[in-house]
C-alpha positions in Angstrom: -5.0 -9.4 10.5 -4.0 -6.1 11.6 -6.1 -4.0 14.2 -6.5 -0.8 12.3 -9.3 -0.6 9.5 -8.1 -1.2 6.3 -8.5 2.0 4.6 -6.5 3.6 7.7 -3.5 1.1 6.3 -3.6 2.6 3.0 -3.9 5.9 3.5 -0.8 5.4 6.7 0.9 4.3 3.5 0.1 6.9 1.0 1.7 9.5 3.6 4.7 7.8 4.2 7.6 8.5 1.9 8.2 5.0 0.6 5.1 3.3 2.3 4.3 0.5 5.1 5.1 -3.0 6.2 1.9 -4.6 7.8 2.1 -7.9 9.9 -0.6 -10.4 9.2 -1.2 -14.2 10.0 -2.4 -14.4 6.2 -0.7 -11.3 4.0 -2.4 -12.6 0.7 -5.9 -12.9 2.1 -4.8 -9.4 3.4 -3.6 -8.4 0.1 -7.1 -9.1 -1.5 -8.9 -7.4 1.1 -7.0 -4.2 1.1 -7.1 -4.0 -3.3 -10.9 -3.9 -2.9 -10.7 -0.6 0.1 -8.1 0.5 -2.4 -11.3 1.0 -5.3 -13.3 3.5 -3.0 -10.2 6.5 -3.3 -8.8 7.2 -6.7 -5.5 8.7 -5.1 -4.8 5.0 -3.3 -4.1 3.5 -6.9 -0.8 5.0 -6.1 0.0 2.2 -4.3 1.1 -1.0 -4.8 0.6 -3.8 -2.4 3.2 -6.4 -2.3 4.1 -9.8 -0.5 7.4 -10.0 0.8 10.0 -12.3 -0.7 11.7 -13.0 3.2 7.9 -14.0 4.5 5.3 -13.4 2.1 2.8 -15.6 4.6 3.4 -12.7 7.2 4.3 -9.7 5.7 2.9 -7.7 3.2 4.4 -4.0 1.8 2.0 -1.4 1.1 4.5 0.9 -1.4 4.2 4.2 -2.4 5.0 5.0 -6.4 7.3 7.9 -6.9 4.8 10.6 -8.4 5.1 11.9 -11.7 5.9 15.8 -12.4 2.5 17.5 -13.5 2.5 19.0 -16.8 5.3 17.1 -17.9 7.7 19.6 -15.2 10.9 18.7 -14.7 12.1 17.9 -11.3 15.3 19.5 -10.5 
């Protein structure tokens, strides 16, 4: 497991522009932990917490979604 606290991943993520790759000796059991720290914050539910397909046992990606325009604004 990673040495920082979990919610410190997630929030290191939601400030990135895409997000984070975190190293783990078990990135599912990671996975789970980090989708119940990601229920205390609404604004993490913006990110999306996925294995990777190269090593999914070691690596999991912590992704940023793109935001959405508020009030239906276009982005130019």
């Amino acid at each position: 497991m990673p040495d920082l606290p979990l919610i410190e991943i997630l929030y290191s993520a939601l400030h990135e522009e895409l997000g984070v790759l975190v190293h783990s000796n078990d990135a599912e059991r990671l996975r789970q932990r980090l989708y119940a720290e990601r229920k205390s914050d609404p604004k993490l539910a913006n990110l999306s917490l996925v294995l990777s397909r190269t090593d999914p046992k070691h690596l999991l990606l912590v992704i940023r979604k793109p935001e959405e325009p508020e009030n239906g604004e276009n982005e130019e």
